[in-house]
C-alpha positions as CSV (number, residue, x, y, z in Angstrom):
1,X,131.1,108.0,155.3
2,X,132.9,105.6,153.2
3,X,136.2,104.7,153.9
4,X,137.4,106.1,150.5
5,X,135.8,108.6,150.7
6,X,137.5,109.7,153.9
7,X,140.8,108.7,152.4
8,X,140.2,111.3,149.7
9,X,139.1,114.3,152.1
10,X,142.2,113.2,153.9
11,X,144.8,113.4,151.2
12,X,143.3,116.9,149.3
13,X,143.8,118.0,153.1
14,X,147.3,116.9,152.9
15,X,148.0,118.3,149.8
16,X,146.7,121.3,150.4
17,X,148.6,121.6,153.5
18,X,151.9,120.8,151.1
19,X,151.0,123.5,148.8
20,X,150.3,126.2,151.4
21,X,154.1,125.4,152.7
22,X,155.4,125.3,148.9
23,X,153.9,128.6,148.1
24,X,155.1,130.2,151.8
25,X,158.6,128.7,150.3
26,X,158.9,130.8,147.6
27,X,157.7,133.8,148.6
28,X,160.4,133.3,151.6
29,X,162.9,132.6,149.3
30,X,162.0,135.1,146.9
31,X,162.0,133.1,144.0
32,X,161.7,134.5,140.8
33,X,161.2,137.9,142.7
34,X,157.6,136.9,143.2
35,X,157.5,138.6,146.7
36,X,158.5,141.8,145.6
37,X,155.8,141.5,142.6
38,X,153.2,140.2,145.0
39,X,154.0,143.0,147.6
40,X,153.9,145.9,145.0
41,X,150.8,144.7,142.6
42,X,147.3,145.7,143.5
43,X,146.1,141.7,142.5
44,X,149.2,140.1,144.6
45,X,147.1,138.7,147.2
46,X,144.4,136.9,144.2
47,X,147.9,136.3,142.4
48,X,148.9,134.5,145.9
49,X,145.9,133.1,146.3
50,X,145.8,131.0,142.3
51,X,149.0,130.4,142.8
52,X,148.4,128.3,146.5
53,X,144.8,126.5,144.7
54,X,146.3,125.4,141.5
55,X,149.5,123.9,143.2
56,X,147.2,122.4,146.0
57,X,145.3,120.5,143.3
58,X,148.7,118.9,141.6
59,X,149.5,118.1,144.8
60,X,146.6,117.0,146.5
61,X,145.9,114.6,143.1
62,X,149.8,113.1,143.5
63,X,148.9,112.7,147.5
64,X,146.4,110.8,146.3
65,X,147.8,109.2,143.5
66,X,150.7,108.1,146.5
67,X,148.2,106.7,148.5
68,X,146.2,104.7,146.1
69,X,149.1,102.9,144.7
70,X,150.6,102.1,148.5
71,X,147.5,99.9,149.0
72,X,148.3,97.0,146.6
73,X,150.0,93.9,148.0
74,X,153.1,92.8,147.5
75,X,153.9,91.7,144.2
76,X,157.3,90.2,144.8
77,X,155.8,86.2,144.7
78,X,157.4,83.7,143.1
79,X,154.0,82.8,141.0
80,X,154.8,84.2,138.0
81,X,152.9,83.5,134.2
82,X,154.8,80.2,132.6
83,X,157.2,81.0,130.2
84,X,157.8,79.1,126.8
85,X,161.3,77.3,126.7
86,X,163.1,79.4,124.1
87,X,164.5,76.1,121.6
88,X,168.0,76.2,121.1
89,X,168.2,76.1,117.5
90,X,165.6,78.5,116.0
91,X,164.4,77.4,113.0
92,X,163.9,80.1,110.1
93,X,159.6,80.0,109.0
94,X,159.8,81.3,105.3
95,X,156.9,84.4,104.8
96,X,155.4,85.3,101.8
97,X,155.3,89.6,101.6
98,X,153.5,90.1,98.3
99,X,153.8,94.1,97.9
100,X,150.3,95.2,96.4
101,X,150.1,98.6,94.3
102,X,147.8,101.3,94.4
103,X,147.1,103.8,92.2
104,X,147.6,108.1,93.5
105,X,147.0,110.6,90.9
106,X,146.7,108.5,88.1
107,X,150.5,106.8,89.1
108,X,151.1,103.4,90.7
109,X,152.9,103.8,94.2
């Protein structure tokens, strides 16, 4: 198997893993009194269940996201683009800006 391939199983893993502890959060917590609606509705356990997939795929993309952007190199070098000297005295370039008009319902704009 490819190695980024196996990168990505790893990281969905991760953030699915990340998502299963978020979700056990706030129903520990009681947030938004989702325990008590979860507990006393006869779809709390699919409710529970969307609720633990569709945060496990936000975070398994931003564990991935993480781990493909900690790959590049450093980018701290001192070979940066060349840079134009900015001249001391700028000197003003004169520009024509001929206005053209254009007719809208019969009146010039």
């Amino acid at each position: 198997m490819p190695k980024l391939i196996r990168l990505y199983i790893r990281q969905v893993l991760i953030g699915f893993a990340l998502s299963a502890v978020f979700v056990g959060l706030v129903l520990w917590f009681n947030i938004a009194n989702l325990w008590h609606l979860v507990t006393h509705s006869p779809g709390g356990a699919l409710a529970v269940l969307m609720f633990w997939l569709f945060n496990g795929i936000v975070f398994a993309g931003v564990q991935f996201g993480i781990a493909i952007m900690r790959m590049g190199g450093d980018d701290d070098r001192d070979g940066g683009g060349k840079r134009d000297a900015i001249p001391a005295d700028p000197v003003p370039v004169p520009v024509e800006a001929g206005a053209r008009t254009r007719r809208v319902l019969g009146r010039r704009v």
